[in-house]
C-alpha positions in Angstrom: 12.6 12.4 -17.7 11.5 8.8 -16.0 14.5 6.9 -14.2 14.8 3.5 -14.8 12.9 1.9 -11.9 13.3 -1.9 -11.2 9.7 -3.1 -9.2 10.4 -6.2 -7.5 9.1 -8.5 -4.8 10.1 -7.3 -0.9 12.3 -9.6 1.2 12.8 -9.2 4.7 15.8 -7.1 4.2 13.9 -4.4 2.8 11.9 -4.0 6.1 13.8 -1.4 7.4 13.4 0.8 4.1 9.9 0.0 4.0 9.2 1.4 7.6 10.7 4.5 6.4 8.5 4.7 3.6 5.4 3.6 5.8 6.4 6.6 8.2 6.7 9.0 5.3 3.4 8.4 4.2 2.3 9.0 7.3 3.6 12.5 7.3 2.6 13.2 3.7 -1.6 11.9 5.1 -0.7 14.3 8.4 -0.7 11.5 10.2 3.1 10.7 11.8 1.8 10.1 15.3 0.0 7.5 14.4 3.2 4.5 13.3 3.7 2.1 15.8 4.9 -0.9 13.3 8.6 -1.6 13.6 10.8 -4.2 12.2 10.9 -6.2 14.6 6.9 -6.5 14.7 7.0 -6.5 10.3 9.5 -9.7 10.5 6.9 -11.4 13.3 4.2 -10.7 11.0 5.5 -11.1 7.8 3.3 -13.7 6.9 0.0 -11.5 6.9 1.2 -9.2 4.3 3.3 -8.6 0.9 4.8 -6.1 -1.0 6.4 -5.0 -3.8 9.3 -1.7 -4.0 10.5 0.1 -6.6 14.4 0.7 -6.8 16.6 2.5 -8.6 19.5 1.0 -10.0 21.5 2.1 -7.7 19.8 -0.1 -5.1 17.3 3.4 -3.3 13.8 1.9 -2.3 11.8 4.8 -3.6 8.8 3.7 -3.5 6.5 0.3 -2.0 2.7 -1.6 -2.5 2.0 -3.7 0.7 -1.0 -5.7 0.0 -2.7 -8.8 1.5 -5.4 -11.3 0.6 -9.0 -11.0 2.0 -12.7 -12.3 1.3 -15.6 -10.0 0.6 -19.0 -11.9 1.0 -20.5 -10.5 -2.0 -17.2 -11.4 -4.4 -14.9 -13.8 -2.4 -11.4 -13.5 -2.8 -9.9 -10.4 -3.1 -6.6 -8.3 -3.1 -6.2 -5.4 -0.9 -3.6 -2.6 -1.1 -2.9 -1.2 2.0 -0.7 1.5 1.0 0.9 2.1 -2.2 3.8 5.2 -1.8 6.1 7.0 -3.6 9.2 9.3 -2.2 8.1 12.1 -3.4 11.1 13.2 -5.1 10.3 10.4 -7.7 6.6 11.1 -8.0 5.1 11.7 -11.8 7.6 9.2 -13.7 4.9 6.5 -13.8 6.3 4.8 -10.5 2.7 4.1 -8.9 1.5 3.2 -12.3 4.0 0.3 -12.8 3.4 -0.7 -9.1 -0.4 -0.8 -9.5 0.3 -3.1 -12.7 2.0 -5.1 -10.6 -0.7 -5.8 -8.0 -3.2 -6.3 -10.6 -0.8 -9.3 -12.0 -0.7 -10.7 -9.1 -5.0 -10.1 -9.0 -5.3 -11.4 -11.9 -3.0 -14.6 -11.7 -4.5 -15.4 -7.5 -8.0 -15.2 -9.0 -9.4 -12.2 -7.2 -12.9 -11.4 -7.9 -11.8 -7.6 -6.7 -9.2 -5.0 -5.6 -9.9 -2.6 -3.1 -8.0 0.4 -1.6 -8.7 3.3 0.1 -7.3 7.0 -1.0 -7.7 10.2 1.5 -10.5 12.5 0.1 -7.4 15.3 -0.7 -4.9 13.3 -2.5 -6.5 15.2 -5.8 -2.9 13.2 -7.3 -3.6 9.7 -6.2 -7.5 10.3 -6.8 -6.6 11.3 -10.4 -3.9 8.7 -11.7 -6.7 6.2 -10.1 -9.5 7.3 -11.9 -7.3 7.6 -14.7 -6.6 3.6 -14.9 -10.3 2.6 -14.6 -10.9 2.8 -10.7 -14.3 3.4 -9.3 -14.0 5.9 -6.3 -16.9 5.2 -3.4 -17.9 7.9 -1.7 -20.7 6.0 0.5 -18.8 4.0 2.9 -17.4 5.0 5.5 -14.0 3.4 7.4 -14.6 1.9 11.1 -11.5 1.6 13.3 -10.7 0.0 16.6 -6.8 0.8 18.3 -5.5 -1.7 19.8 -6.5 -0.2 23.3 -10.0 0.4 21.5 -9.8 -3.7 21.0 -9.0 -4.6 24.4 -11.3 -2.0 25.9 -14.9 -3.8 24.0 -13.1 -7.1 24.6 -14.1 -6.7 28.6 
C-alpha cells in the first residue's frame, strides 16, 4: 500500500533532515566515512545546489533529489542529479519515481538538452526502476575524483 507522499521544493530548514538522508546513503553505498558536508557548509553553499524531499503528511522527510545545473560541450545545458534517496523503510511505493518526475519537470521547463546521473554498478533496484523509465545506463566511462586534499596537493 503507497502512503500519501507530498514532493516539494527544499528550504533551508530542511537541511538538517537532508544531511541525515545524505549520510544514510552513504551507509546504504558502504561509504559512511566518506560525509564531511554539514549544515553549516549546505546553508554557505546553498546557492550551488537544489532539491526536492518527499514528506509524509505528518511532516517525515523520507526521501530527497539534490540536483544542480551544468553544461556538457556536446549538448549544453544540462540537469544533474547528484543523489536521489529513499529511507528505506518507504522504498517500492513509487517514491523515487515521483521524484525523478519531478527533476525531469524541472528539465524540461530550464531547457536542458540532458539529465545525467550516476548509479553504483550493485544497486540492481535503482539500476532497474531506471531502466525501467527509459534511462540509458553507460558502462564506458569511468568517474575521476580529486579530495579536497587531492586538490590542494596538484594545485602546488
Amino acid at each position: 500500500m503507497n502512503i500519501k507522499i507530498n514532493i516539494r521544493t527544499a528550504t533551508e530548514e530542511d537541511f538538517p533532515s537532508i544531511l541525515l538522508l545524505i549520510k544514510e546513503l552513504a551507509a546504504f553505498e558502504k561509504a559512511h566515512d566518506k560525509v564531511s558536508n554539514s549544515v553549516e557548509q549546505m546553508k554557505k553553499e546553498k546557492d550551488l545546489f537544489r532539491c526536492f524531499v518527499a514528506e509524509t503528511v505528518s511532516g517525515e522527510i523520507v526521501g530527497m533529489a539534490l540536483y544542480f545545473f551544468a553544461y556538457y560541450t556536446w549538448v549544453g545545458k544540462s540537469l544533474y542529479l547528484e543523489d536521489i534517496y529513499i529511507k528505506e523503510s518507504f522504498r517500492k511505493q513509487n517514491i523515487g519515481t515521483a521524484l525523478l518526475r519531478k527533476i525531469f519537470e524541472v528539465a524540461n521547463e530550464e531547457d536542458c538538452k540532458r539529465v545525467r546521473w550516476q548509479v553504483l554498478n550493485w544497486n540492481k533496484a535503482a539500476i532497474n526502476m531506471y531502466i525501467k523509465n527509459g534511462a540509458e545506463i553507460d558502462d564506458e566511462w569511468l568517474n575521476c575524483n580529486f579530495d579536497s586534499e587531492g586538490i590542494k596537493n596538484f594545485s602546488k
